[in-house]
N, C-alpha and C positions, 0 to 999 in steps of 0.2 A: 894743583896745576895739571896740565898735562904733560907726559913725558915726551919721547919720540914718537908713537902712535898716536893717530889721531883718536880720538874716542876711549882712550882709555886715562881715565883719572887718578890720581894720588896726592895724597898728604906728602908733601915732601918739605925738609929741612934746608933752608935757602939763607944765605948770609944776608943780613944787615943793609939794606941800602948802604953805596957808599955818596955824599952828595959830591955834586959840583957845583959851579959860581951859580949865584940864582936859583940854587934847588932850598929844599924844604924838607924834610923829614916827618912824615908825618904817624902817628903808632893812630891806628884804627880802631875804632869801636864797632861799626857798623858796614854792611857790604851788601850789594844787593845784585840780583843778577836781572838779564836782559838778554832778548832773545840772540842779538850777538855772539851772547859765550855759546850759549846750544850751536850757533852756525860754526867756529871757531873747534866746536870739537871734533864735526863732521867735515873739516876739513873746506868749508865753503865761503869765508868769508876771507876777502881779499888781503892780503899782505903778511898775516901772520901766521904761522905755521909753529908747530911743538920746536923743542919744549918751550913752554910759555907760560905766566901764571894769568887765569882767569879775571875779570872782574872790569865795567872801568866807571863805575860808582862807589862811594863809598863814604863816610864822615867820620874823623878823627880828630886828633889833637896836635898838635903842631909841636913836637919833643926839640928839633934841632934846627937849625939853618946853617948855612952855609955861609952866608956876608953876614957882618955886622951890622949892615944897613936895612936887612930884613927883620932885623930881632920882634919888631911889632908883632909879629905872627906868633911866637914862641909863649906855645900857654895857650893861645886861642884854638874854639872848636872850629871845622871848619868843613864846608864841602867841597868839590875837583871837577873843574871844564875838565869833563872825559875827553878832550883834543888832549892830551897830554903831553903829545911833541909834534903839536902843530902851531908854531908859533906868528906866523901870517895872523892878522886880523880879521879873520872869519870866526870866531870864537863857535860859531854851530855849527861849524863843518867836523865829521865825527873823524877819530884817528883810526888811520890803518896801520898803523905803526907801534904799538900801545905791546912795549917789552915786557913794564914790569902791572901785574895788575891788583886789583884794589880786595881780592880775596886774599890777603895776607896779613902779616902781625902790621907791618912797616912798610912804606911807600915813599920811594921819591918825588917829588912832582916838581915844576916850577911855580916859583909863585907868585909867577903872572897868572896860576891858575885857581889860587884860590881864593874862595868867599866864604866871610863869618857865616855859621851854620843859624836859621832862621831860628830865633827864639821860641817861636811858639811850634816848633818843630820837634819829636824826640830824635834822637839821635838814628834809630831805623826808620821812619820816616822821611828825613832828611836825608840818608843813604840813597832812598827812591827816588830821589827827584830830580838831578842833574841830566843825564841821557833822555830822559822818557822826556822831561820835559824840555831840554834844548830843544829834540826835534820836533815836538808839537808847536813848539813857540816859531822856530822857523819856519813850520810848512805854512802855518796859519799869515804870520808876518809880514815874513820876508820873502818868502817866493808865491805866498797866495792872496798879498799883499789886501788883506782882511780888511772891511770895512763896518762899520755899524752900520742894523740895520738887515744885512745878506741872509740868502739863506743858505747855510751849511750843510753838511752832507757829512757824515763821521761815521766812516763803516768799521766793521769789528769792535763796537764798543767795549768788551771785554781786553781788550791789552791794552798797557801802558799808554802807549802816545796819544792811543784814540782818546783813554782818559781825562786826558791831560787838554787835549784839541779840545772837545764838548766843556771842559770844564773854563777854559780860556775863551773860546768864542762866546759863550753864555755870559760871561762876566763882563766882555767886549762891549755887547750889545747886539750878538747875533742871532739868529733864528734858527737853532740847532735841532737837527735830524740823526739818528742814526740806526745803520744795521747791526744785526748781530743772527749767527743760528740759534740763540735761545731766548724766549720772551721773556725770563727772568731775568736777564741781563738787559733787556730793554725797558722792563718794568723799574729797575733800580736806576739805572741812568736818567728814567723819568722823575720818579723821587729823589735821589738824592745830588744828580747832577743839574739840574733843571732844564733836560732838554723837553722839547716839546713831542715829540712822536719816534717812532722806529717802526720798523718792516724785517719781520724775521726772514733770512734770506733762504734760508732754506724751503719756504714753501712760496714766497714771491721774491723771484729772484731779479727782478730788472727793475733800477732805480727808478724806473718812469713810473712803477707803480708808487713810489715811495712820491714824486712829482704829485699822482692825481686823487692820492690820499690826501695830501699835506699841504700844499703847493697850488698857487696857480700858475706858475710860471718853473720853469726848472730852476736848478741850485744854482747859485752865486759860484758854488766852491765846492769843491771835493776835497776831505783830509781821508787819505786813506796808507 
């Protein structure tokens, strides 16, 4: 976690989640980070400030609960809506609020937040995929309100969401584009993502070229 300074890190000895009504106990196997924690250490991400522990992905095992009415979960793997303590039904809206986080042995959560871990998923795997992909799924979704068909635009194919965006729009049915600074990150998303073209931005830097290479018409949509 980190201490009182921002940007300075430690292994530190932290007591035992204690639960309350509707929490979950969860002991961790797997944790994965996101470019939030990097913001989070330099001090730039809204709400949380040291000391704090990192993380807000991760997949475990479900050790304890808290009501008898939850016990279904005890013994199950499982992954964590990183809203943690946003309990409003917006289940994509990310937390600013997130005390305890998912780099540690044990984790509280509620568990209105969790879901059985994907079978065909390992365990770090499945760490990867709650954050990165809530917010790909919502930009696409819910506020870009996707159709089949469109044509896409997913720049910085190299991080997480864009990953996740290209790879959800393609499955959709959409006609996916995107940027990156290196052509081997755009040669791989061509292969193994199946988008259709990219424009290395660093030597054509305005989407309109990425339009009159690709496109007859401009994008449907920008994930970026």
């Amino acid at each position: 976690g980190i201490n009182a300074e921002y940007g300075e890190l430690q292994v530190q000895i932290v007591d035992k989640p204690v639960l309350h009504p509707g929490q979950a106990l969860v002991k961790l196997f797997a944790a994965s980070l996101n470019r939030r924690d990097y913001w989070i250490t330099v001090g730039l991400y809204p709400g949380i400030k040291p000391p704090c522990l990192l993380g807000a992905d991760g997949c475990g095992i479900v050790v304890k609960v808290c009501d008898d009415k939850d016990s279904y979960w005890v013994g199950k793997t499982v992954i964590m809506n990183p809203s943690f303590y946003l309990e409003d039904e917006d289940i994509y809206q990310k937390t600013t609020e997130q005390l305890n986080g998912t780099i540690a042995e044990y984790i509280s959560v509620s568990v209105t937040k969790l879901y059985l871990k994907p079978s065909h998923l390992s365990n770090i795997q499945a760490s990867a995929l709650p954050l990165a992909g809530l917010t790909a799924y919502r930009s696409l979704f819910v506020k870009g309100n996707f159709k089949p068909n469109q044509d896409v635009l997913v720049t910085g194919i190299g991080g997480g969401v864009a990953q996740f965006a290209a790879q959800f729009a393609v499955l959709a049915g959409g006609n996916v584009y995107v940027t990156s600074g290196e052509d081997s990150k755009i040669d791989l998303s061509k292969k193994r993502l199946g988008v259709i073209g990219g424009v290395n931005y660093k030597i054509k830097v305005s989407p309109q070229l990425v339009y009159t290479e690709h496109c007859e018409a401009k994008f449907d949509l920008y994930c970026s």
